[in-house]
C-alpha positions in Angstrom: 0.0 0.0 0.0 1.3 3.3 -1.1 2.0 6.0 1.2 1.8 9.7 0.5 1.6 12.9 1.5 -1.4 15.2 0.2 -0.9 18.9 1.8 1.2 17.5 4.6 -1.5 14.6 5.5 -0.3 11.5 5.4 -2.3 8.8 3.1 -2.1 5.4 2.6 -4.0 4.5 -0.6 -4.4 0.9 -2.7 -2.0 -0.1 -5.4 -3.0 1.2 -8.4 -5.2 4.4 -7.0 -4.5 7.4 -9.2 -3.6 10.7 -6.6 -7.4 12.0 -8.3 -9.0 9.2 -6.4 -6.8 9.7 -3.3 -7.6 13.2 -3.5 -11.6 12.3 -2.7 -10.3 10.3 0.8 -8.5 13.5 2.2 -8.9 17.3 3.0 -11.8 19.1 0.8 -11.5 16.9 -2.4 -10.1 19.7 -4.6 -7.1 19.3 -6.4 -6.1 23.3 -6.9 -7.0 27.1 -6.8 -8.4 29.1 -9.7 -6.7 32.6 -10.2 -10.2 33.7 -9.2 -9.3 31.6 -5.9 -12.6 29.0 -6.1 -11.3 25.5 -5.0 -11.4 23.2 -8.3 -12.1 19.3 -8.0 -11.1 16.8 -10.9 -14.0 16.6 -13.8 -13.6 14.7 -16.2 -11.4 12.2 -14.7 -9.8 11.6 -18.0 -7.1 14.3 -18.7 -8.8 16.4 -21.4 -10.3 19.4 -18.5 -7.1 19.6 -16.4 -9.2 20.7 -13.5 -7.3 17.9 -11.7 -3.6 19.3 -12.0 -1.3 19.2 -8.5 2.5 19.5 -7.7 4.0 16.3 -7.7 7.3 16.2 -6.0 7.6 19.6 -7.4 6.3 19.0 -10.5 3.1 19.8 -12.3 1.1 16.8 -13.1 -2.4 15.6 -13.8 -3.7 14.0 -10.4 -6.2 11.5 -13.1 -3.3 10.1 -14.8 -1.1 9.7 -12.0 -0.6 6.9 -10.4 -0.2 6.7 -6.5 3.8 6.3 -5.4 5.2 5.6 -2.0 6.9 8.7 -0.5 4.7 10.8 -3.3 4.5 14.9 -2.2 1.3 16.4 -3.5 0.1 20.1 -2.8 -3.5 21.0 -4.2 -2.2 24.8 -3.1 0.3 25.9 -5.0 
């Protein structure tokens, strides 16, 4: 079982569960900010709406298309 961190709250998550899905077990459900500051949830759960995108170790991903990792940083508030 994966472990990772969503926002600084630890999560433990079942192989194979994208970081979208372990969004929905944590916090407020929302993977980001708008520039209008509304709190955005994923959509489509398919990659074409990009509502879903977090930092990943730094990194900009899709939360949908990601697959959870062990040790995995994710911030929604960036």
């Amino acid at each position: 079982m994966p472990e990772l961190s969503i926002d600084g709250q630890s999560v433990r998550v079942a192989q194979g569960t994208t970081v979208a899905a372990a969004l929905m077990s944590c916090g407020d459900h929302c993977s980001r900010t708008s520039v209008g500051g509304q709190r955005r949830a994923p959509l489509c759960g398919m990659g074409i709406c990009q509502e879903c995108r977090v930092s990943i170790n730094g990194r900009r991903r899709l939360a949908c298309q990601t697959i959870c990792q062990n040790g995995m940083q994710v911030e929604t508030h960036s």
